[in-house]
C-alpha positions in Angstrom: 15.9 25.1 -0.6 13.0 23.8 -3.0 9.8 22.7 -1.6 10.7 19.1 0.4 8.7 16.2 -0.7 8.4 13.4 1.7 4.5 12.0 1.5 6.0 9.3 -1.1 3.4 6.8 1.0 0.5 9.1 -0.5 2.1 9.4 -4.2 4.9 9.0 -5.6 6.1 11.7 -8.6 5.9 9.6 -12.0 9.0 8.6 -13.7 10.1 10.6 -16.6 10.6 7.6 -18.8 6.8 6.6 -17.4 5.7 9.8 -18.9 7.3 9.2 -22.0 6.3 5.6 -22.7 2.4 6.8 -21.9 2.7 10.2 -24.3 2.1 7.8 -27.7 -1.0 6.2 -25.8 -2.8 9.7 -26.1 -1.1 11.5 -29.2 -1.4 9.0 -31.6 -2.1 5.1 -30.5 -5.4 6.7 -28.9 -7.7 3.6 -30.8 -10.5 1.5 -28.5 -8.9 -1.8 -27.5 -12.0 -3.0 -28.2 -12.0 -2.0 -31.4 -11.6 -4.8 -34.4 -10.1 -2.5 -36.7 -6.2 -1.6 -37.0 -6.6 1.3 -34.6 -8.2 -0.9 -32.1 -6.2 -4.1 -32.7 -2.9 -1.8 -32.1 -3.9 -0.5 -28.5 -5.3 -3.5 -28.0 -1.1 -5.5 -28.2 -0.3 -2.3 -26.3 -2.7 -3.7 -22.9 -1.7 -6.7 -23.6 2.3 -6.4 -23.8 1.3 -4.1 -20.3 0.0 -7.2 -18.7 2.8 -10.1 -20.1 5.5 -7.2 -18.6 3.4 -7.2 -15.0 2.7 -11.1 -15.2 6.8 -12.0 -16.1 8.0 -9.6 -13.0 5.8 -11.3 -10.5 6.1 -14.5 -11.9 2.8 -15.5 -12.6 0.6 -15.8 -15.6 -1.0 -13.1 -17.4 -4.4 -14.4 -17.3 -3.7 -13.9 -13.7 -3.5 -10.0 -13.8 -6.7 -7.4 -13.6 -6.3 -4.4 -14.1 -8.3 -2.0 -11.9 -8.6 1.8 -11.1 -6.1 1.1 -8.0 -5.9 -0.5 -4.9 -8.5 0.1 -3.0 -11.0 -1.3 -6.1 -8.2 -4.2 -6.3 -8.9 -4.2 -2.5 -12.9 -4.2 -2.7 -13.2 -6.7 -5.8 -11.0 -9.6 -3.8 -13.0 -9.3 -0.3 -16.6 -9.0 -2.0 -16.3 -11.3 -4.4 -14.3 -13.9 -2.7 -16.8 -14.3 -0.2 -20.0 -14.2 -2.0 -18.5 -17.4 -4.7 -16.1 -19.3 -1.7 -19.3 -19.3 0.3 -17.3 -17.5 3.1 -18.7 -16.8 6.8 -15.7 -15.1 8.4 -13.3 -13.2 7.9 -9.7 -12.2 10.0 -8.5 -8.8 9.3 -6.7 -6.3 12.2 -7.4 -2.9 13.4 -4.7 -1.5 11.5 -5.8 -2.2 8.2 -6.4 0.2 5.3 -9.5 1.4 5.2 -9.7 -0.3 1.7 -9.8 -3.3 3.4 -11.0 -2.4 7.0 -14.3 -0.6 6.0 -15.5 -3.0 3.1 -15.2 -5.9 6.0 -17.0 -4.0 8.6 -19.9 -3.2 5.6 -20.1 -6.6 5.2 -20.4 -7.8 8.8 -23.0 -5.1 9.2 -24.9 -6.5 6.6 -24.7 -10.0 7.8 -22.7 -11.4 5.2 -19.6 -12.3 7.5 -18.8 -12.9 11.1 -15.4 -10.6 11.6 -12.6 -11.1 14.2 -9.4 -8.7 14.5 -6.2 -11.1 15.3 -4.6 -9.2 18.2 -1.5 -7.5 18.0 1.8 -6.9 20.3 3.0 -3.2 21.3 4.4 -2.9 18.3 1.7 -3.4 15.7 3.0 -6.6 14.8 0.1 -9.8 14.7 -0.1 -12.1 17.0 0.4 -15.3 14.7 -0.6 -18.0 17.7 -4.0 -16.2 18.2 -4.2 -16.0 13.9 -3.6 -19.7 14.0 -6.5 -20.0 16.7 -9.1 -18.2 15.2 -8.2 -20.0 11.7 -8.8 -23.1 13.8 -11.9 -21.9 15.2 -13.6 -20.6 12.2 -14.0 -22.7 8.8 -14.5 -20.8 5.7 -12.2 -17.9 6.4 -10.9 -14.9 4.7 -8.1 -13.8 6.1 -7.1 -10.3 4.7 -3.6 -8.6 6.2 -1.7 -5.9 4.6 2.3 -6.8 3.6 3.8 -3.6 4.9 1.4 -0.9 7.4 0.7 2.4 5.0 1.2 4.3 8.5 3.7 2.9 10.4 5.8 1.1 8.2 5.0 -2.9 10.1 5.8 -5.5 7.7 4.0 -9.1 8.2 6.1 -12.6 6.9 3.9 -13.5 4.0 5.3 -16.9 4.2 4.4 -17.5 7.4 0.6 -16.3 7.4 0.5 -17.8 3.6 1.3 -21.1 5.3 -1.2 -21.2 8.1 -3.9 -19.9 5.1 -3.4 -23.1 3.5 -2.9 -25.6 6.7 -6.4 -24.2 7.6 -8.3 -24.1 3.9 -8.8 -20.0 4.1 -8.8 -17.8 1.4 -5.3 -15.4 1.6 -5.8 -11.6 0.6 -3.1 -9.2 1.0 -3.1 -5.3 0.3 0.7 -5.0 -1.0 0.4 -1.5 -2.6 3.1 -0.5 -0.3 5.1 -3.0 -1.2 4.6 -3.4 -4.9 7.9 -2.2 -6.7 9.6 -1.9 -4.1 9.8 -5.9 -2.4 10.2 -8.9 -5.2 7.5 -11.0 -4.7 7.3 -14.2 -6.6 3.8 -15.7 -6.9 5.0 -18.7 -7.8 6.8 -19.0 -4.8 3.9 -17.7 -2.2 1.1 -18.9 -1.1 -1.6 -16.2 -1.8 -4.9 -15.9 -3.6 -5.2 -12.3 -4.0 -2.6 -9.5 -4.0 -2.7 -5.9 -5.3 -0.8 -3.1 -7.0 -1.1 1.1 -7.8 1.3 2.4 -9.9 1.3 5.7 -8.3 3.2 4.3 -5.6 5.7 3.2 -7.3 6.7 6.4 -9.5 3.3 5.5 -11.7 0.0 7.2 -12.8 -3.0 7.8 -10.7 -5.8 5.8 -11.5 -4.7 2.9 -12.4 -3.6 -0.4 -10.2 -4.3 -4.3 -10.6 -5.1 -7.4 -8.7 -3.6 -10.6 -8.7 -6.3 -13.2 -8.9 -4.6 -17.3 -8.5 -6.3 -19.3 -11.4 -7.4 -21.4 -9.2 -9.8 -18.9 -8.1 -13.0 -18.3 -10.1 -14.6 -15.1 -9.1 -17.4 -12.8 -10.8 -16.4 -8.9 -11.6 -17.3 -6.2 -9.4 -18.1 -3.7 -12.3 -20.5 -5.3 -14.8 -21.4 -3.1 -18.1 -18.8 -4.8 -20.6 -16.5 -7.4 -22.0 -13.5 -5.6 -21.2 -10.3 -7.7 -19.0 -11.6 -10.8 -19.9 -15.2 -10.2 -19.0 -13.9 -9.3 -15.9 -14.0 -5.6 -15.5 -16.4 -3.4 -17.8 -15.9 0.0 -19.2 -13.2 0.8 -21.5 -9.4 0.5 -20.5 -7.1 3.2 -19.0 -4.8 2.7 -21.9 -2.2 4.8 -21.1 -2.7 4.5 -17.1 -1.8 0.7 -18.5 1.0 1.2 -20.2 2.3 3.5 -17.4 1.8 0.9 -14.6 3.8 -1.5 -16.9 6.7 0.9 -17.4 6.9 2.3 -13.8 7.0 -2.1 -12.5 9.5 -2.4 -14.7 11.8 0.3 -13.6 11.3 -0.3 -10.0 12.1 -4.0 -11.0 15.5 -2.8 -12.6 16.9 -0.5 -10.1 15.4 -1.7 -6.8 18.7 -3.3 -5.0 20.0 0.4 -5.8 17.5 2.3 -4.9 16.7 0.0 -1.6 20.2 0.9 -0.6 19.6 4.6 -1.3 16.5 5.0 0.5 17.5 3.1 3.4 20.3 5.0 4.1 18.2 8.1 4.2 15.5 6.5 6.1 18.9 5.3 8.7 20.1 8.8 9.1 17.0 10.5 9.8 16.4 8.1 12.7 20.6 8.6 13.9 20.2 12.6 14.0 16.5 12.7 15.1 18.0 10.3 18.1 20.6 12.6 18.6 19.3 16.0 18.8 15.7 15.3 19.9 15.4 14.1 23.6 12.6 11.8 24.2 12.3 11.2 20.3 10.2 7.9 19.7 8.7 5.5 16.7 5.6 4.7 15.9 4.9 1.0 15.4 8.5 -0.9 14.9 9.2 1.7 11.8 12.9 2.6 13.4 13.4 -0.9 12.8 14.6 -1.4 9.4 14.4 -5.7 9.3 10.7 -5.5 10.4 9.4 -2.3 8.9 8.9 -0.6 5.0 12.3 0.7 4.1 10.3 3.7 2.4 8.2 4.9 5.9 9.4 6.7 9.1 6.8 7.1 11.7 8.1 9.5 14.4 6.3 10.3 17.8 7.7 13.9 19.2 7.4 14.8 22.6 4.1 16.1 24.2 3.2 19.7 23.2 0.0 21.2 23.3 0.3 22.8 19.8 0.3 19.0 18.2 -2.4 20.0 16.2 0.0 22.8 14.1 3.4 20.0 13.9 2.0 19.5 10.2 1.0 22.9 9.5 4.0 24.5 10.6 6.7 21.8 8.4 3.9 22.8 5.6 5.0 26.6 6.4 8.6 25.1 6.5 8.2 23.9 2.8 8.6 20.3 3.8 5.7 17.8 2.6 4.6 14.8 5.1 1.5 13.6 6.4 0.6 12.6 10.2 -2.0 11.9 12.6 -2.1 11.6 16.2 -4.2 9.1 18.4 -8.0 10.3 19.4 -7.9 12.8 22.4 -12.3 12.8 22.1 -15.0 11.3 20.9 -15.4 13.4 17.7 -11.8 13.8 16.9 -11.0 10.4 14.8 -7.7 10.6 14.6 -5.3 7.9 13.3 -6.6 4.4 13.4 -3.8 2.8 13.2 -2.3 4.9 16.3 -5.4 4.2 18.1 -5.0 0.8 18.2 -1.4 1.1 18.8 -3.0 3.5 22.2 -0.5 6.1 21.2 -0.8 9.4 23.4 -2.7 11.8 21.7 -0.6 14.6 23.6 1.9 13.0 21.2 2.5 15.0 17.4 3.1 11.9 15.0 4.2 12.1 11.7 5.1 10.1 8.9 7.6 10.7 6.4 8.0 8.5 3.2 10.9 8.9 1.0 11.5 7.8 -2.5 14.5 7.5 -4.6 14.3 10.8 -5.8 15.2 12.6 -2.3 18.7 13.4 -0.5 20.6 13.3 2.1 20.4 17.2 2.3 17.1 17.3 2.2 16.3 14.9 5.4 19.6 17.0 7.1 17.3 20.1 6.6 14.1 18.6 7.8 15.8 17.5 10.5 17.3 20.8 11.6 13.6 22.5 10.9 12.3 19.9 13.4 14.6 20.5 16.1 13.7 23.7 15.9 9.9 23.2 15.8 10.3 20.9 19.3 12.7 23.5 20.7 10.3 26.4 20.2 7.2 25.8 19.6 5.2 27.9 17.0 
């Protein structure tokens, strides 16, 4: 068998009909969008086009959409900015965070921008909406930034629900849902969120290139200065064809995401109903068995203790089978897994996450599976 890829939490592989729609943006529409002239003004409908597609999926208007170099700068711009205009002094985050969100935070409580609490979390990874609700009472002038679905675990949070409290308390609601974009509707007309973000390489798109969702009713400054460029929002000439990918790669995930939900789920279902059965003392990560409360696209498995945990990725990477893992801290110098850290996961424990896309089968995940069973059985 092929080389097995199942990292799609990382990056996705881009869409054939994404690579196709971007190929004119370099061959021959390759004109500035700033440009007043017919090259220019051509590019220019092409962006623009990009962002009425993005704005009419999510429901929103397109003066509403920024396009950035990905999530983590959609990530930085919301947090930084938000606080310095809003005149913010705190800000409610958890331990489980992407470092997008978790490191820009702590940077800023270092530097004494912000006062920072984490909302506390059950066994599962899952917040702890009573004690959210409590610190939102506690602290005026909040942030409050909490991912829709856990890049490492799979732990989805009720939008609604936080979204509500956000605005029963006055805070300012950011949400990293680059896991989620493409493959979740969300409705911003519907929600109750200032700030949301996408990267098209997650769902089937380029690298490089993502957005933020910014509600009109916030007014922020840019975070890169330098030129005119998204409205004066964001200097330095457009990824063009990054754009028009992102565009292309929403609008395919829109089209065929009931199918492709169904398809991936099922994978995601059986990997869980043979691990379970041929692996004693198998376990999950977070609540990522749990397919109501968890990213349809993530598996986060816990194998039992072994004391070559440190080769369980090395050896599937021998095996021709592509994943990504972690285990909790076992010192002071080995990092580790945040996210299993808090969790306290045992370190003696190999972890690893598989992520699966539409493009994978059910022979692929029967193969892994067998591979594993043979990794726990005899250890390399």
């Amino acid at each position: 068998m092929n080389r097995i890829y199942l990292d799609n939490a990382a990056t996705t592989p881009v869409d054939k009909a994404v690579i196709e729609a971007m190929i004119p943006m370099m061959e021959t529409n390759f004109g500035n969008p700033s440009s007043i002239h017919g090259h220019g003004r051509e590019v220019r409908s092409a962006v623009e086009r990009a962002r009425k597609t993005i704005a009419g999926l999510l429901n929103t208007s397109p003066a509403e959409i920024l396009f950035t170099s990905g999530g983590t700068e959609a990530d930085n711009m919301a947090i930084v900015r938000s606080i310095e205009k809003f005149g913010i002094t705190h800000a409610i985050t958890s331990k489980i965070e992407h470092h997008a969100v978790l490191h820009t935070l702590e940077y800023l409580e270092k530097e004494g921008k912000i006062k920072l609490n984490f909302v506390e979390l059950d066994s599962k990874g899952h917040i702890d909406l009573n004690h959210l609700e409590e610190l939102l009472r506690n602290n005026p002038k909040t942030l409050v930034s909490l991912m829709h679905g856990n890049n490492e675990i799979g732990n989805l949070i009720n939008m609604d629900d936080v979204g509500a409290l956000c605005e029963e308390f006055g805070a300012i609601f950011h949400s990293d849902t680059v896991q989620t974009m493409g493959h979740y509707r969300h409705d911003l007309q519907q929600m109750k969120i200032d700030f949301l973000v996408g990267a098209a390489h997650k769902f089937h798109g380029p690298k490089g290139i993502g957005f933020l969702y910014i509600n009109a009713k916030n007014k922020i400054h840019p975070l890169i200065h330098g030129g005119s460029q998204e409205r004066n929002m964001r200097g330095g000439t457009e990824n063009v064809y990054g754009i028009v990918g992102l565009a292309k790669a929403l609008e395919l995930a829109y089209a065929g995401m009931d199918e492709h939900r169904k398809h991936i789920e099922g994978l995601k279902q059986r990997m869980i109903t043979k691990l379970r059965q041929h692996i004693e003392d198998i376990a999950f990560n977070g609540d990522s068995d749990n397919l109501e409360k968890s990213l349809y696209t993530v598996l986060n498995v816990s194998f039992p203790p072994s004391n070559e945990a440190d080769m369980f990725l090395f050896n599937l990477d021998i095996n021709k089978i592509s994943v990504s893992g972690g285990s909790a801290c076992t010192s002071g110098t080995d990092i580790g897994s945040h996210v299993l850290n808090a969790l306290n996961a045992s370190p003696e424990r190999p972890s690893v996450r598989f992520s699966f896309s539409k493009y994978n089968t059910n022979e692929e995940i029967d193969f892994v599976v067998d591979k594993l069973v043979e990794m726990v059985k005899v250890p390399a």
